[in-house]
N, C-alpha and C positions, 0 to 999 in steps of 0.2 A: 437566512442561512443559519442553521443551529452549531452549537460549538463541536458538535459530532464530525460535522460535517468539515469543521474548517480544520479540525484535530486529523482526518484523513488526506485532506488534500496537502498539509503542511508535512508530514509524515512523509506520503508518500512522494512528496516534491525534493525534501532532504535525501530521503534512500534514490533516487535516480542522481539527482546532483554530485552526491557523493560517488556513486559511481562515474561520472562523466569526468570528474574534477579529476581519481584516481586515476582513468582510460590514457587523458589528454596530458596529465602529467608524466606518463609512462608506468607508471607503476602496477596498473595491471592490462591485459590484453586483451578488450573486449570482440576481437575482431576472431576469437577461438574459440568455438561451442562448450564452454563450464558451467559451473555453477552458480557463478556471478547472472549469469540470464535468469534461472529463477529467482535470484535479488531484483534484477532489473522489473521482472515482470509484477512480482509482489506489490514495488514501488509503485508498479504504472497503474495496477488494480487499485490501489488506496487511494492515489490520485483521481483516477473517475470516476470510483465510488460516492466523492467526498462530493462530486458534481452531481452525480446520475441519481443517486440510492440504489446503485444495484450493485450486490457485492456477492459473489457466487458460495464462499462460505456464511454468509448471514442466511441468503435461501436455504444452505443444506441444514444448519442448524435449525431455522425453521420447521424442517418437514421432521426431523429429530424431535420434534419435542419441546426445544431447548423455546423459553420465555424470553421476551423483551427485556433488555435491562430498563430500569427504575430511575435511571438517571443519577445515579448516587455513585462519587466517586470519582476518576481519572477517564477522560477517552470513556 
């Protein structure tokens, strides 16, 4: 498992945690159609990404053009 990999799934394991911790504490209302869902879901992409390699903006950037990073750097 590369550090990519484990950099996505830890990521994406904090942004869902956080929101649950928030939910169950009360503080905020996940049980109401917001904008916390597209947090929730972001989290949950980076989470199976970090397992699968597929990540649906990595594809789009792909077909964009856009090159591999070099490995040089953060994430």
């Amino acid at each position: 498992m590369s550090a990519n990999q484990i950099v996505r799934i830890v990521a994406g394991f904090f942004i869902m945690a956080s929101l649950a911790a928030a939910h169950f504490a009360g503080q905020i209302d996940m049980s109401k159609l917001s904008w916390l869902w597209f947090t929730a879901f972001v989290g949950a992409n980076l989470f199976q990404s970090g397992f699968t390699r597929f990540c649906p903006l990595d594809s789009l950037l792909h077909r964009l053009g856009f090159r591999e990073s070099t490995g040089i750097g953060c994430a």
